[in-house]
PyMOL Python script that loads the backbone (N, CA, C, O; Angstrom):
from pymol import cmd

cmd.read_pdbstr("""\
ATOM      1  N   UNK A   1     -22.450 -96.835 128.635  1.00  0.00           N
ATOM      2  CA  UNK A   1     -21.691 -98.012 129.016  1.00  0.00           C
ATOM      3  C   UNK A   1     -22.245 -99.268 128.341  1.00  0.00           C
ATOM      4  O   UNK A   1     -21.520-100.246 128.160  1.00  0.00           O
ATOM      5  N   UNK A   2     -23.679 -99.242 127.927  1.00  0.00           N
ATOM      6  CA  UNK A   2     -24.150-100.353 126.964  1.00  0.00           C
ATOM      7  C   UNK A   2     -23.731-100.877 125.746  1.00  0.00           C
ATOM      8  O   UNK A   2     -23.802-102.000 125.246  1.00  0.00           O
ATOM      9  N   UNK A   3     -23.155 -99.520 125.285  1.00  0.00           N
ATOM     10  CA  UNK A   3     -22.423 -99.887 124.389  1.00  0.00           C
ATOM     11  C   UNK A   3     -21.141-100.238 124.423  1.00  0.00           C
ATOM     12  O   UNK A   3     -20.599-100.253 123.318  1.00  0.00           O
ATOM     13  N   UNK A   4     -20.273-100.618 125.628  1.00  0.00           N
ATOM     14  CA  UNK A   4     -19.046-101.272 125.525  1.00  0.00           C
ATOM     15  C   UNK A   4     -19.263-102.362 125.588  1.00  0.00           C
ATOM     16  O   UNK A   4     -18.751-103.272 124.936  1.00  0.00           O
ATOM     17  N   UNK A   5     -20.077-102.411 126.405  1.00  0.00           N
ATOM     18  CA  UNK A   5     -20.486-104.081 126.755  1.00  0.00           C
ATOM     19  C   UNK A   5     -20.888-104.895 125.178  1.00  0.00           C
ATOM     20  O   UNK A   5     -20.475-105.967 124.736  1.00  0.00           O
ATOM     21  N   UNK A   6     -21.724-104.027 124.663  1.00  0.00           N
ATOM     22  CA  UNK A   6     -22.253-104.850 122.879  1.00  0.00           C
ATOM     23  C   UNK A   6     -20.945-105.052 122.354  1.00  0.00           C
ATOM     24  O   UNK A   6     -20.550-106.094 121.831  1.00  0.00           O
ATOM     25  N   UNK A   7     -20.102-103.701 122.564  1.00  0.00           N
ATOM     26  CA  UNK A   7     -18.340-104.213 121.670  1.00  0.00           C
ATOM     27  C   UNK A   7     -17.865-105.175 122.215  1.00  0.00           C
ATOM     28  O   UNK A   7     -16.997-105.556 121.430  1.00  0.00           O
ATOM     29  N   UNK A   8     -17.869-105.735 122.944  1.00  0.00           N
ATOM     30  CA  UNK A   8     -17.493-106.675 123.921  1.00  0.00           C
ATOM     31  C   UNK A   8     -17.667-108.035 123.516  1.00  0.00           C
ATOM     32  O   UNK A   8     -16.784-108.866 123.305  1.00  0.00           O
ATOM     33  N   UNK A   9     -19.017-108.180 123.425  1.00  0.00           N
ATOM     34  CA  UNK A   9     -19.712-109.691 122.810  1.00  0.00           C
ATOM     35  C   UNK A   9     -19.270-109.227 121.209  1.00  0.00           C
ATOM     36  O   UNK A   9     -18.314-109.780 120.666  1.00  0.00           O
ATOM     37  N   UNK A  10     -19.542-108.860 120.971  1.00  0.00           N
ATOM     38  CA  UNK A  10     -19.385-108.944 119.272  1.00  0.00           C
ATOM     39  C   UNK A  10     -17.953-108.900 119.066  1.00  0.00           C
ATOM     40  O   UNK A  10     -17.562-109.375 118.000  1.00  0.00           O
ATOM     41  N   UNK A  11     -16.907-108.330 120.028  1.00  0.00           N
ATOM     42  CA  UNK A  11     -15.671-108.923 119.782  1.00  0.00           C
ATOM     43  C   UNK A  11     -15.012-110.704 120.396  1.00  0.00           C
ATOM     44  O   UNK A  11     -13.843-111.067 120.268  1.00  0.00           O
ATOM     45  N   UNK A  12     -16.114-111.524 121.021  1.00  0.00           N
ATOM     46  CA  UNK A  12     -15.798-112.480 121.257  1.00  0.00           C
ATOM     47  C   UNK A  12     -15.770-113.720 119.702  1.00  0.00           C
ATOM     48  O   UNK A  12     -16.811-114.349 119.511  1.00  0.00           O
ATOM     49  N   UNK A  13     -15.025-113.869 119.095  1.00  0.00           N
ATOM     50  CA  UNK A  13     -14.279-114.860 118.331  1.00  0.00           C
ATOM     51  C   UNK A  13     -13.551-116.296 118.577  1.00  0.00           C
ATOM     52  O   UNK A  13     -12.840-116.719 119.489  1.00  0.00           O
ATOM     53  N   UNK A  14     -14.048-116.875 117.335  1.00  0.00           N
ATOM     54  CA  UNK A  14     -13.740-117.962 117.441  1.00  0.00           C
ATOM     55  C   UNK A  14     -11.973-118.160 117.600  1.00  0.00           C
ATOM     56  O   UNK A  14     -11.615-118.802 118.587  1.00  0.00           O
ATOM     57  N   UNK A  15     -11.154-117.762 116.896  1.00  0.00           N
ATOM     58  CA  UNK A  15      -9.807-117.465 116.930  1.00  0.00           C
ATOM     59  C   UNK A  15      -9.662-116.857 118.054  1.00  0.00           C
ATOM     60  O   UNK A  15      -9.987-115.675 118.159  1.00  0.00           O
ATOM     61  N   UNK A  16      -9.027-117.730 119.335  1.00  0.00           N
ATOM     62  CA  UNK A  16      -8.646-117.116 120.102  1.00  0.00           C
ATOM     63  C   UNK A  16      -7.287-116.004 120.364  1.00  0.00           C
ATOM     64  O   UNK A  16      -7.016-115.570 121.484  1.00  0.00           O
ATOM     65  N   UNK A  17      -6.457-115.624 119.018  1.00  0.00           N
ATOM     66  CA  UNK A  17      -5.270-114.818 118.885  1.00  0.00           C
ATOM     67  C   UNK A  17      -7.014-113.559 118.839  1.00  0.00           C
ATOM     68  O   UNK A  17      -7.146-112.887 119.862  1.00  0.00           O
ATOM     69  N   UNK A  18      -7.877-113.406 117.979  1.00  0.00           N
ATOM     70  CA  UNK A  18      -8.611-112.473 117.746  1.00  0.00           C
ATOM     71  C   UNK A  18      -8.990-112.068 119.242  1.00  0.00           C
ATOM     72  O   UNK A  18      -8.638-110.980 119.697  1.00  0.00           O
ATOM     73  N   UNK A  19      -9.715-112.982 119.977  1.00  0.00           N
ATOM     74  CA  UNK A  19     -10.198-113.035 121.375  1.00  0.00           C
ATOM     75  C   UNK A  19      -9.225-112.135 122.134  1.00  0.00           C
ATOM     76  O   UNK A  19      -9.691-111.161 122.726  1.00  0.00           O
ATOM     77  N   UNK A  20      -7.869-112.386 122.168  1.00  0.00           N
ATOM     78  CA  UNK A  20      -6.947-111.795 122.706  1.00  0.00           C
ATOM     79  C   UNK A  20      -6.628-110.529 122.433  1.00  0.00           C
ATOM     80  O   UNK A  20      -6.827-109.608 123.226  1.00  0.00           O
ATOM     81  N   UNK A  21      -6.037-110.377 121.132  1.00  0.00           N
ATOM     82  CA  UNK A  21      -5.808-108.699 121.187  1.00  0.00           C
ATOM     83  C   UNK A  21      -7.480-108.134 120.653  1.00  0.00           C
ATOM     84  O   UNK A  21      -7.350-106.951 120.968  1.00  0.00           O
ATOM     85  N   UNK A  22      -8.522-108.204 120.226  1.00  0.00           N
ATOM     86  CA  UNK A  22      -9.841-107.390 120.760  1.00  0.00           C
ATOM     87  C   UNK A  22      -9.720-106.844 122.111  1.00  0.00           C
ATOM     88  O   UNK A  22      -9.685-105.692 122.544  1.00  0.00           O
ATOM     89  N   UNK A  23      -9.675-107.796 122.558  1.00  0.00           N
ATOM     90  CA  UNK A  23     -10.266-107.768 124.111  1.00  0.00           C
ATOM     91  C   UNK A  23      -9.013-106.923 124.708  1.00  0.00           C
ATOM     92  O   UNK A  23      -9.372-106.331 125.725  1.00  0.00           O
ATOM     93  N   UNK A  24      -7.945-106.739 124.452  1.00  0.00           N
ATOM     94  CA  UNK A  24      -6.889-105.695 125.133  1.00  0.00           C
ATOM     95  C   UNK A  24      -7.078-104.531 124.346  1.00  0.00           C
ATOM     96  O   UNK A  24      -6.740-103.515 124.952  1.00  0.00           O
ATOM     97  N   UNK A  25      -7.564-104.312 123.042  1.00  0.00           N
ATOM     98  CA  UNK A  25      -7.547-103.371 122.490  1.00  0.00           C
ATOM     99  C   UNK A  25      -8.771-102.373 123.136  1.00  0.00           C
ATOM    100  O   UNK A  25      -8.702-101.167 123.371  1.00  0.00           O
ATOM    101  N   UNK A  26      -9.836-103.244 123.324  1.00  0.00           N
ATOM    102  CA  UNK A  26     -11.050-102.131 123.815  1.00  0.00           C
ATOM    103  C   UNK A  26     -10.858-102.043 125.202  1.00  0.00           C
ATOM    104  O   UNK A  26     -11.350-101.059 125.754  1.00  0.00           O
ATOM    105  N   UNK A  27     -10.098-103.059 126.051  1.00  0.00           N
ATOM    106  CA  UNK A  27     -10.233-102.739 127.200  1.00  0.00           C
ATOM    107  C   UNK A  27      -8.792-100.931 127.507  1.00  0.00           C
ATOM    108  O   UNK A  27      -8.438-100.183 128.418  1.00  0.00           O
ATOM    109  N   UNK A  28      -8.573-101.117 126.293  1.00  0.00           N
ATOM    110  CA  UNK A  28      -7.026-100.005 126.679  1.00  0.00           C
ATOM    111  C   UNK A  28      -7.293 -98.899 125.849  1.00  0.00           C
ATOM    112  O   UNK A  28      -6.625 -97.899 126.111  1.00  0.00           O
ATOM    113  N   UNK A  29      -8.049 -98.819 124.967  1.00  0.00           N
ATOM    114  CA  UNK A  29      -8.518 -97.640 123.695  1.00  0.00           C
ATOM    115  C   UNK A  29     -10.035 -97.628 123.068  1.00  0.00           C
ATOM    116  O   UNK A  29     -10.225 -96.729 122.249  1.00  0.00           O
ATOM    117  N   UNK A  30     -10.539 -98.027 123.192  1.00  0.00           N
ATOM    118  CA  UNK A  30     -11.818 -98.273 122.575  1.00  0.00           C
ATOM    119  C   UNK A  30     -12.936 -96.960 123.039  1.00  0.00           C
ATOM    120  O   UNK A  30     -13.656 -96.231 122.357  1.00  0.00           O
ATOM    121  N   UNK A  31     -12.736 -97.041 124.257  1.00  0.00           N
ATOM    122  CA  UNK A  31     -13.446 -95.507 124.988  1.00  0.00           C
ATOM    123  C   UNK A  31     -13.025 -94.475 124.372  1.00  0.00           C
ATOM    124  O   UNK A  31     -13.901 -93.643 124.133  1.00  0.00           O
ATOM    125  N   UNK A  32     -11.301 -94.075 123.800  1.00  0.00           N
ATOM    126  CA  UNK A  32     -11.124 -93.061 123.138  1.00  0.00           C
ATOM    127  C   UNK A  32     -11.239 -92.679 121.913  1.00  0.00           C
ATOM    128  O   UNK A  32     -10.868 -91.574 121.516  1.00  0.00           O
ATOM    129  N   UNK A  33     -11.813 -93.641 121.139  1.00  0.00           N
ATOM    130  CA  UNK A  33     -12.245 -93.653 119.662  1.00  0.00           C
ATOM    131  C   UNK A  33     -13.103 -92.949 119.235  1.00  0.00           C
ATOM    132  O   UNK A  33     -14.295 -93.115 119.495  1.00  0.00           O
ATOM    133  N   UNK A  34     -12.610 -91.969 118.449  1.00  0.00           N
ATOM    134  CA  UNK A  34     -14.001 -91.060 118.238  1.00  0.00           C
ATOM    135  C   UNK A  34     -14.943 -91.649 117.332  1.00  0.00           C
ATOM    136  O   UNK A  34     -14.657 -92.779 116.933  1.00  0.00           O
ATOM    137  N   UNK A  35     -15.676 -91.289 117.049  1.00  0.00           N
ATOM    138  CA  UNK A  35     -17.605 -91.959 116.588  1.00  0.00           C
ATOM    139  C   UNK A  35     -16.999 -92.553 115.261  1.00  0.00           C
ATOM    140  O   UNK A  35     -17.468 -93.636 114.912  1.00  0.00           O
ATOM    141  N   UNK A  36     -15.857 -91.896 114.344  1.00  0.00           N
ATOM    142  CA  UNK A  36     -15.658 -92.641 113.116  1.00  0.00           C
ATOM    143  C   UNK A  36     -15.208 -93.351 113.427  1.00  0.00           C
ATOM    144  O   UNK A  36     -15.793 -94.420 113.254  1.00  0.00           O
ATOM    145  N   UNK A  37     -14.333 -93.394 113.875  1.00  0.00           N
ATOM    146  CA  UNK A  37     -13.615 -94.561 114.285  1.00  0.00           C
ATOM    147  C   UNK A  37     -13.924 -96.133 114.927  1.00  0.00           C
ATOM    148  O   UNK A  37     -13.333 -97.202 114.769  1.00  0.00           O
ATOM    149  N   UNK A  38     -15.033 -95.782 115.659  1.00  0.00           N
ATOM    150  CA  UNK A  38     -15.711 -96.886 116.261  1.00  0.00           C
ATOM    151  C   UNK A  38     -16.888 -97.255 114.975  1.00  0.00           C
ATOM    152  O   UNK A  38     -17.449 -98.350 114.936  1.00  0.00           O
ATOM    153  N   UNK A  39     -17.042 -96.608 114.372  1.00  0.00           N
ATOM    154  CA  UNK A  39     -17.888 -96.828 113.213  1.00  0.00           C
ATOM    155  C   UNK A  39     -16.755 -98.154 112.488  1.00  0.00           C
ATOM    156  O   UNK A  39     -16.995 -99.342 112.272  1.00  0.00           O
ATOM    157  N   UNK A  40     -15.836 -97.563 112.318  1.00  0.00           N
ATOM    158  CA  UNK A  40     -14.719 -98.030 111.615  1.00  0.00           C
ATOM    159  C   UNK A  40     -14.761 -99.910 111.883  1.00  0.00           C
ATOM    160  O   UNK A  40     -14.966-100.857 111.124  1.00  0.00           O
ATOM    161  N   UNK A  41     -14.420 -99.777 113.514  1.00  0.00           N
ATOM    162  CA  UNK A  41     -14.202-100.594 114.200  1.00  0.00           C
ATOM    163  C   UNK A  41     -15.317-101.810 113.965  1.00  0.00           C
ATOM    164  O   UNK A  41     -14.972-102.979 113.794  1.00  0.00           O
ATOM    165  N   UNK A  42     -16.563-101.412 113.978  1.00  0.00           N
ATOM    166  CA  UNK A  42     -18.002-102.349 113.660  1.00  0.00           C
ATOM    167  C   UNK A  42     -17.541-102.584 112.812  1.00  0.00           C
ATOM    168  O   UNK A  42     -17.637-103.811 112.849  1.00  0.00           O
ATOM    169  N   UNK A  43     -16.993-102.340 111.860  1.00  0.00           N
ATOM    170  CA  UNK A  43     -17.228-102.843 110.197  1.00  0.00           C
ATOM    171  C   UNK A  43     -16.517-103.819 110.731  1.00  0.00           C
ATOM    172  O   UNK A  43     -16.983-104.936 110.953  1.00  0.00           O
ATOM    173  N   UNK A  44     -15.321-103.468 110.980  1.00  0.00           N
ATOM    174  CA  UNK A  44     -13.938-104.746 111.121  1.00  0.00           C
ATOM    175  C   UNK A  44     -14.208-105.981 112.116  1.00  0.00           C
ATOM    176  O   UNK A  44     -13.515-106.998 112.152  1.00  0.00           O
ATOM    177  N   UNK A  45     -15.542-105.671 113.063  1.00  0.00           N
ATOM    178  CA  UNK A  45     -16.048-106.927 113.735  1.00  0.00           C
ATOM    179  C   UNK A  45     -17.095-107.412 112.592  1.00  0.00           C
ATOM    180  O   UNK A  45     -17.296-108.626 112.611  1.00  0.00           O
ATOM    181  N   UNK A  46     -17.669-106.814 111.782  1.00  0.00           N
ATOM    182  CA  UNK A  46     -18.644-107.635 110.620  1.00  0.00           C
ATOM    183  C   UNK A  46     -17.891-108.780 110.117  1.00  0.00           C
ATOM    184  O   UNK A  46     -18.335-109.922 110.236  1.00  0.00           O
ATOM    185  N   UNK A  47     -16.832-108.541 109.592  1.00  0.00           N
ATOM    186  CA  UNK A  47     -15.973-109.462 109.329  1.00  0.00           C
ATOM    187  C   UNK A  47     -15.867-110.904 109.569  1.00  0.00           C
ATOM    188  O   UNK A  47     -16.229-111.210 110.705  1.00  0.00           O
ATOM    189  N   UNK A  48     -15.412-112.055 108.708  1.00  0.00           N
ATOM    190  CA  UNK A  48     -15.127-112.987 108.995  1.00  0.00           C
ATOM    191  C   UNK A  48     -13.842-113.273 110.056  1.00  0.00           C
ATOM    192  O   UNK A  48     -12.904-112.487 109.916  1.00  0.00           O
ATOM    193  N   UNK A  49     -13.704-114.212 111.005  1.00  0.00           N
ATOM    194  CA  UNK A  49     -12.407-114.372 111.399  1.00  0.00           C
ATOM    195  C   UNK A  49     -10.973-114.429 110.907  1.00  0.00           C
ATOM    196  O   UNK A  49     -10.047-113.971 111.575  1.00  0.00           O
ATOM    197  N   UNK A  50     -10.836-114.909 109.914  1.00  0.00           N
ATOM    198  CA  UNK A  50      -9.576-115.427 109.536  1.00  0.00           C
ATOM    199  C   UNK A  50      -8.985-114.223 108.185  1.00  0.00           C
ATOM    200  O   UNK A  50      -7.814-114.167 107.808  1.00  0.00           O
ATOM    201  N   UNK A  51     -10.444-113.113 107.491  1.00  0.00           N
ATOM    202  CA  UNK A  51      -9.605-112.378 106.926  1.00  0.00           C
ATOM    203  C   UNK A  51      -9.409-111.318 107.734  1.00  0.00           C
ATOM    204  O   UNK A  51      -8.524-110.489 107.521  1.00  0.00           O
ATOM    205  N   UNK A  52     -10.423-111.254 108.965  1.00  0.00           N
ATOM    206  CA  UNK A  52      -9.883-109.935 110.315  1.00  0.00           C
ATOM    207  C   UNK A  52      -8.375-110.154 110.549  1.00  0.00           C
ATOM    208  O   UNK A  52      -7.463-109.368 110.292  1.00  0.00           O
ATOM    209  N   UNK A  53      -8.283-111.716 111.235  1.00  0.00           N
ATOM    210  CA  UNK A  53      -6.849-112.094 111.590  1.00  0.00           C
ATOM    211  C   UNK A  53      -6.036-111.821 110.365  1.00  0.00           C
ATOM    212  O   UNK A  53      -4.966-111.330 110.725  1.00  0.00           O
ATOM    213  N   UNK A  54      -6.099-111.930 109.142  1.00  0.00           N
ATOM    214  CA  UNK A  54      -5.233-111.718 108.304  1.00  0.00           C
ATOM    215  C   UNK A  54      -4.741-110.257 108.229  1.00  0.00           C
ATOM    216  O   UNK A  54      -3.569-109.910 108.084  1.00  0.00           O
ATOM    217  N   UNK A  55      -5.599-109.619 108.327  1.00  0.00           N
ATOM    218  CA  UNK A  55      -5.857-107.572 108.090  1.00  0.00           C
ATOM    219  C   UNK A  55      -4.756-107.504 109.543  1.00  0.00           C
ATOM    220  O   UNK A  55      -3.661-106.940 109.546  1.00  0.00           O
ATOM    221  N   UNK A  56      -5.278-108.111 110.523  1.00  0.00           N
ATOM    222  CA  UNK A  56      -4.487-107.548 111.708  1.00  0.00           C
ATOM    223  C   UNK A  56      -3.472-108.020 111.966  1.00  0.00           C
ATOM    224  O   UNK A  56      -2.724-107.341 112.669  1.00  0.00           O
ATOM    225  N   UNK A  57      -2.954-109.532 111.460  1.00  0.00           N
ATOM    226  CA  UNK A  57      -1.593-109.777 111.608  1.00  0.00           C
ATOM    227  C   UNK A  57      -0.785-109.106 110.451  1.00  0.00           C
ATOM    228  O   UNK A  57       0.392-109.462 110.385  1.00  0.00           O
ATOM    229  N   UNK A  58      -1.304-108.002 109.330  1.00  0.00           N
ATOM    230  CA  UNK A  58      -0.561-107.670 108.310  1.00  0.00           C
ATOM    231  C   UNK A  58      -0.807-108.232 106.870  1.00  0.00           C
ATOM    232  O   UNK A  58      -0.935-107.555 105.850  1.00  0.00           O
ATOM    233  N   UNK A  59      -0.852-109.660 106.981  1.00  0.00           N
ATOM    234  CA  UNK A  59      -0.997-110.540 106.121  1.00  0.00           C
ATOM    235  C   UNK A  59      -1.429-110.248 104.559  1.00  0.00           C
ATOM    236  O   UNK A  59      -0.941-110.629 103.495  1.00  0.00           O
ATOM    237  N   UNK A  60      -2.550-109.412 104.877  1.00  0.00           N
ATOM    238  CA  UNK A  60      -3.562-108.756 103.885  1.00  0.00           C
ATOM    239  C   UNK A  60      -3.871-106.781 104.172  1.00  0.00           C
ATOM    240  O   UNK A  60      -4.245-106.145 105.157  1.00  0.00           O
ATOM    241  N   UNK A  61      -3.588-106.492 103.148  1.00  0.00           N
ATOM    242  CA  UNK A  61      -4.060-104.863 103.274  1.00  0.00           C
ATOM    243  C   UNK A  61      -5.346-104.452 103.505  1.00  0.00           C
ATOM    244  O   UNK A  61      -6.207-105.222 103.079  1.00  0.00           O
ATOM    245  N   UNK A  62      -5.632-103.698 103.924  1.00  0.00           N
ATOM    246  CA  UNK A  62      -6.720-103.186 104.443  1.00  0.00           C
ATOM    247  C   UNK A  62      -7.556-102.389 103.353  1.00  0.00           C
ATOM    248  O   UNK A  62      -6.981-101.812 102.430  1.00  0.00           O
ATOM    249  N   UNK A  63      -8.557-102.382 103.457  1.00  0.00           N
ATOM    250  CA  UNK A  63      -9.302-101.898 102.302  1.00  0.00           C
ATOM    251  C   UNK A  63      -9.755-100.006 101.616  1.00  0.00           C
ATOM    252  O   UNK A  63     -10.205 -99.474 100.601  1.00  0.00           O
ATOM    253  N   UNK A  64      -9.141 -99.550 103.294  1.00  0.00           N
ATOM    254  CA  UNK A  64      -9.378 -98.127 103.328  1.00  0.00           C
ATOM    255  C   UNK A  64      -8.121 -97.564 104.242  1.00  0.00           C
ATOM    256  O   UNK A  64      -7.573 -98.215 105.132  1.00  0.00           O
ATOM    257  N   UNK A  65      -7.768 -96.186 103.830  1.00  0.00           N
ATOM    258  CA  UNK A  65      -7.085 -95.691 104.680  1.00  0.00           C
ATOM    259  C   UNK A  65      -7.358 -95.499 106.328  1.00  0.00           C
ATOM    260  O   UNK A  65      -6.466 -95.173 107.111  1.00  0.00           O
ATOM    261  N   UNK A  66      -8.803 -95.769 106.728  1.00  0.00           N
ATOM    262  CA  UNK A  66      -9.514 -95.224 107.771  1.00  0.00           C
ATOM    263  C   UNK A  66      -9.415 -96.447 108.727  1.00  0.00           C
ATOM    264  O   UNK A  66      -9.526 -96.309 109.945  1.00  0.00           O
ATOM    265  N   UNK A  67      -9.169 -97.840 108.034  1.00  0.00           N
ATOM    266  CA  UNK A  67      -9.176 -99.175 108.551  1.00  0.00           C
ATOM    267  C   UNK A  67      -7.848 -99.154 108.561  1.00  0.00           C
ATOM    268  O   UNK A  67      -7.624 -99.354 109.755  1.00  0.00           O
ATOM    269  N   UNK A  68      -7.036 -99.070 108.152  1.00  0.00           N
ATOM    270  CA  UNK A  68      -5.621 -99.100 107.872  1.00  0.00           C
ATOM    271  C   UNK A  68      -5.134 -97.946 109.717  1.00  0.00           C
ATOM    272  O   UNK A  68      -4.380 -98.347 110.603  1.00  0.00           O
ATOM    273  N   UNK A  69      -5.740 -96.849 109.703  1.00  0.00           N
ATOM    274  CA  UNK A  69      -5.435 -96.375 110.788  1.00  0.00           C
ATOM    275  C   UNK A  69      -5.562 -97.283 112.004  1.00  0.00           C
ATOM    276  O   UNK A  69      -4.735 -97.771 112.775  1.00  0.00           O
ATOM    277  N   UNK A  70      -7.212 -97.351 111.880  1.00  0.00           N
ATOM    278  CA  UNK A  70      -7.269 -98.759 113.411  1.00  0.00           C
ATOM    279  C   UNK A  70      -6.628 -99.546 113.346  1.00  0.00           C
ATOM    280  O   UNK A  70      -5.784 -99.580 114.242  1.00  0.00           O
ATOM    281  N   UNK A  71      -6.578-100.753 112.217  1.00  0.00           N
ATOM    282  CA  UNK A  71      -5.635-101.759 112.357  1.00  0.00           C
ATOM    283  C   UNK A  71      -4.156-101.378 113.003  1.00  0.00           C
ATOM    284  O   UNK A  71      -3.616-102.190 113.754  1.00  0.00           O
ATOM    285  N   UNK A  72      -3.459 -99.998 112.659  1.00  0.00           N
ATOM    286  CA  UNK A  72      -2.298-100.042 113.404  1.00  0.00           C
ATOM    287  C   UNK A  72      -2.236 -99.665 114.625  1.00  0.00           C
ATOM    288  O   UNK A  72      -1.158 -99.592 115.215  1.00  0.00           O
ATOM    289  N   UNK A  73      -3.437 -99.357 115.205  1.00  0.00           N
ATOM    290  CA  UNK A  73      -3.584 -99.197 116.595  1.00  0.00           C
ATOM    291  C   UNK A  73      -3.988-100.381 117.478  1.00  0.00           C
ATOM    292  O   UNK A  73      -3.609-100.567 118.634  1.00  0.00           O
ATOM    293  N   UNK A  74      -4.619-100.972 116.931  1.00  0.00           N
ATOM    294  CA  UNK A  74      -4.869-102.558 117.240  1.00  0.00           C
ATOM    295  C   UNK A  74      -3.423-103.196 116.945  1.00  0.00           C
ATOM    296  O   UNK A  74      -2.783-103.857 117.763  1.00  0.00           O
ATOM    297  N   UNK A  75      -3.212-103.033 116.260  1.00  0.00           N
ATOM    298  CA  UNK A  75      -1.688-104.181 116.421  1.00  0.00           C
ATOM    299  C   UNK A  75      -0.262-103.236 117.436  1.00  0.00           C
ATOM    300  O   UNK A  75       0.878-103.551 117.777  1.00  0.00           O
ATOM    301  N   UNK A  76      -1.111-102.019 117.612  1.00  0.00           N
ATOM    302  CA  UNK A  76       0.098-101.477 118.928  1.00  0.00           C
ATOM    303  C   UNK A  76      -0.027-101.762 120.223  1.00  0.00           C
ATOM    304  O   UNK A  76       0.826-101.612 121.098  1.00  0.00           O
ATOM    305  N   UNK A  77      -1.471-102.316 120.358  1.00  0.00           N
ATOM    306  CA  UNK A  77      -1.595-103.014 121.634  1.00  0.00           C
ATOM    307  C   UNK A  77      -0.866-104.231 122.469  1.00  0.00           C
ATOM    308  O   UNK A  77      -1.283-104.551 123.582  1.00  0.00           O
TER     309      UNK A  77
END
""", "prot")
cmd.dss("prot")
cmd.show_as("cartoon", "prot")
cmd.util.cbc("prot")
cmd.orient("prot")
């Protein structure tokens, strides 16, 4: 459970649109992510704000097929 809580803070952002769907995304799927995937997921919180928000509003393509999966699960939230 320590580790939801770390996804948690490290998904708190300055962009509050980011703040928003993070925070529904792990609270509704994040437990079911298997280990790549949440691997996946860290990378995409390494990230700056505004090219995350870009990747997840569409804006900009994603750099891997594997990010490209999460991102459309994050934007089905």
């Amino acid at each position: 459970m320590k580790n939801i809580e770390r996804v948690r803070w490290r998904s708190r952002r300055g962009l509050l649109e980011l703040d928003i769907v993070l925070g529904r995304f792990i609270e509704a799927h994040y437990m079911q992510l298997d280990e790549a995937e949440k691997i996946v997921f860290e990378a995409l919180l390494d990230m700056p704000d505004n090219p995350l928000w870009d990747m997840i509003a569409g804006r900009t393509e994603a750099a891997h097929s594997e990010q490209q999966a999460l991102l459309d699960k994050i934007r089905a939230v």
